[in-house]
N, C-alpha and C positions, 0 to 999 in steps of 0.2 A: 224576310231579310230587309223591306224595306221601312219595314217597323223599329227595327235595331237601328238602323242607319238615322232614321226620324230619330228616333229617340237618344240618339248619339248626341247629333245635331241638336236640336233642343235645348241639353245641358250643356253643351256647348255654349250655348247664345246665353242662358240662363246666368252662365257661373260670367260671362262676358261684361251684362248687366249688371250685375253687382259688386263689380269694380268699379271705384271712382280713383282718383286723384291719390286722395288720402291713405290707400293701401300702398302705393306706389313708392319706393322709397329714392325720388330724384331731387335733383336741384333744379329749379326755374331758370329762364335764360336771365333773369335777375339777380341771380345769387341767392336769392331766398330758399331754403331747404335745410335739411338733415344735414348736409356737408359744413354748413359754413355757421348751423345754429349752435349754439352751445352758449356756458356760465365764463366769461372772459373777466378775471380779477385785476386790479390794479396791481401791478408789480414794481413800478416806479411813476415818481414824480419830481423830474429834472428842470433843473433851473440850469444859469450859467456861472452862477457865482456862487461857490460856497455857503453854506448857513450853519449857522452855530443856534438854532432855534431853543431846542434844550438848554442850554447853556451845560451841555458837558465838556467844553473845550475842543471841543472835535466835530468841525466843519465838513458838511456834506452836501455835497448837489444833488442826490436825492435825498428829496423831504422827509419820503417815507424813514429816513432814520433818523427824521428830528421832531416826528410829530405822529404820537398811536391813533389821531384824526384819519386819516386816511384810509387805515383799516377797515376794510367791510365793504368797500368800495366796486361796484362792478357793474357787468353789462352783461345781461341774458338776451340774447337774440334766439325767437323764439320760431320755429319751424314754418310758422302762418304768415313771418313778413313783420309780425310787432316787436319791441324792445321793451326793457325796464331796465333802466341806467338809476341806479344809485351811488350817489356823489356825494360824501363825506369830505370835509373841508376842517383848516383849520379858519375860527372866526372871534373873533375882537372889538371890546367897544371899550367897555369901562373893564373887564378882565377876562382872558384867555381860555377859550373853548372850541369846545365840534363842534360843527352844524351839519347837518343832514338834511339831503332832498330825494326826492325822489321823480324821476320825469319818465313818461312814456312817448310812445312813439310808432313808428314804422320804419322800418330798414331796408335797404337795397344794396346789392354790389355791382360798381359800374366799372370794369379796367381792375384797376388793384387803388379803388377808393369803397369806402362804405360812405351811402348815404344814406343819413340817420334824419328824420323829420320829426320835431317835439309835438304831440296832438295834447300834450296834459296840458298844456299852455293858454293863455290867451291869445295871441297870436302864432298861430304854428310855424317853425322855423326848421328850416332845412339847413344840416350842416354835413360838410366832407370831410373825412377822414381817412388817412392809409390803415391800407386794410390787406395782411398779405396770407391768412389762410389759421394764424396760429396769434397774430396780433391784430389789436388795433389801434394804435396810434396818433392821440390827438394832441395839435399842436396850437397853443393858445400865444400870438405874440400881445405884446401890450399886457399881458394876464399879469395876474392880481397875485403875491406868496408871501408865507409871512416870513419873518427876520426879524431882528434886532437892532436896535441903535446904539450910538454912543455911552446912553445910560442902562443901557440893556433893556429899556423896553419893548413891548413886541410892537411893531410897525409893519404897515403893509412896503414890499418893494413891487416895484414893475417892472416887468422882461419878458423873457422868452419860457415859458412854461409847458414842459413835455410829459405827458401822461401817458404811458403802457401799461396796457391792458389785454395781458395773456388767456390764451384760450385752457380750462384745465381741466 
């Protein structure tokens, strides 16, 4: 009997051991986990003033209906703590196109903000964002969107720039 019992005990400890972390399917006191990782796509990009970017006659405060730039755009937060933010823009010199980046990083949630830290960078940058379980929500003031002028060229404006970014 006490052989059974040892050998109960044993696998017990044995199968104990070879659990880590990783099997485990929780969230850290950080936010970081399976709850709050996932593919988050841009679903809007709000200004405060109307744009007629396209020039279809028909002014919108989300970009995303004046410019297929945007498209493709998102943020994987990934189960270990790291990001991959790609950011699709629209961009302008001498004539009108995408630009695409790509930044990595590390993420946390602290309260009901995500904070996101760029490591692809040369100097890494911590930034905060609302962050409420199905979004995330970055608010750019002073930011940079494109519009039109008087001659209908494309010109940058400056203001208030809102990006969402749904979890799907």
């Amino acid at each position: 009997m006490k052989t059974i019992k040892l050998l109960a005990l044993t696998a017990m400890l044995c199968m104990a051991a070879a659990c880590n972390d990783d099997d485990l399917d929780i969230t850290r006191d950080n936010g970081v986990g399976p709850e709050n990782a996932g593919v988050y796509n841009l679903t809007k990009v709000m200004v405060f003033d109307p744009v007629d970017f396209n020039l279809d006659e028909v002014a919108n405060n989300d970009l995303m209906l004046e410019s297929p730039c945007y498209g493709g755009s998102r943020i994987v937060l990934n189960e270990d703590g790291t990001y991959e933010y790609s950011n699709n823009n629209v961009f302008f010199e001498s004539e009108t196109g995408c630009s695409f980046e790509t930044i990595e990083g590390t993420w946390e949630i602290e309260g009901s903000d995500i904070l996101m830290t760029a490591t692809s960078v040369d100097v890494p940058l911590t930034t905060e964002h609302d962050f409420n379980g199905t979004e995330i929500i970055i608010v750019r003031n002073n930011g940079t969107y494109p519009t039109r002028d008087a001659e209908d060229n494309p010109v940058y404006a400056t203001g208030t720039v809102t990006y969402t970014y749904t979890k799907s």
